[in-house]
Each structure stands twice: as structure tokens, then as C-alpha cells.
C-alpha positions, 0 to 999 in steps of 0.5 A: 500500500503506498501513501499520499499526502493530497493537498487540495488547492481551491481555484473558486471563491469560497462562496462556491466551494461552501456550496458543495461542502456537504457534498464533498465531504459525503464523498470523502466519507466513501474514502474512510468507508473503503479504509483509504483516507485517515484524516482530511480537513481545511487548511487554514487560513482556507486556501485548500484542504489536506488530505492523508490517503493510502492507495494500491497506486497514484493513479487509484488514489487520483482515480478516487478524488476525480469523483469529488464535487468540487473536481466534478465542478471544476473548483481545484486542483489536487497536488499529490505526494507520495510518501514512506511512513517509516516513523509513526505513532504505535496507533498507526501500525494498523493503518500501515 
């Protein structure tokens, strides 16, 4: 399983992306249904969001977000990074 840190860049005013706020986090919430997202939430001040995911690949985990309303409606851009989790909290082992 390979992890990503997803960073969520708003290309709207705020205006739209609170209009699609529920929607997008009822998204989001297939992604921990499916055990692939650990946590998300806005960046502050509210540029953007991040998110931490898993994925079997970059192409699944951008195939998954590709279905988020605010993709759908063209209000981001998603930045995706890769990373080793070689240090963690003993909590995380699971996730790992």
C-alpha cells in the first residue's frame, strides 16, 4: 500500500466551494468507508484542504478524488505526494 499526502488547492471563491461542502465531504466519507483516507480537513487560513490517503497506486488514489464535487465542478486542483511512513505513532501500525 503506498501513501499520499493530497493537498487540495481551491481555484473558486469560497462562496462556491461552501456550496458543495456537504457534498464533498459525503464523498470523502466513501474514502474512510473503503479504509483509504485517515484524516482530511481545511487548511487554514482556507486556501485548500489536506488530505492523508493510502492507495494500491497514484493513479487509484487520483482515480478516487476525480469523483469529488468540487473536481466534478471544476473548483481545484489536487497536488499529490507520495510518501514512506517509516516513523509513526504505535496507533498507526494498523493503518500501515
Amino acid at each position: 500500500m503506498k501513501h499520499f499526502v493530497i493537498e487540495i488547492i481551491y481555484k473558486a471563491p469560497i462562496e462556491k466551494i461552501e456550496e458543495v461542502l456537504s457534498e464533498h465531504r459525503e464523498f470523502l466519507q466513501t474514502g474512510y468507508d473503503k479504509g483509504m483516507l485517515l484524516m482530511s480537513g481545511p487548511q487554514l487560513p482556507r486556501i485548500g484542504g489536506i488530505v492523508i490517503a493510502r492507495a494500491e497506486s497514484m493513479e487509484q488514489i487520483a482515480e478516487f478524488f476525480s469523483n469529488d464535487p468540487y473536481n466534478q465542478n471544476g473548483y481545484v486542483h489536487y497536488q499529490y505526494i507520495e510518501f514512506n511512513p517509516v516513523k509513526r505513532q504505535a496507533i498507526m501500525e494498523q493503518w500501515v
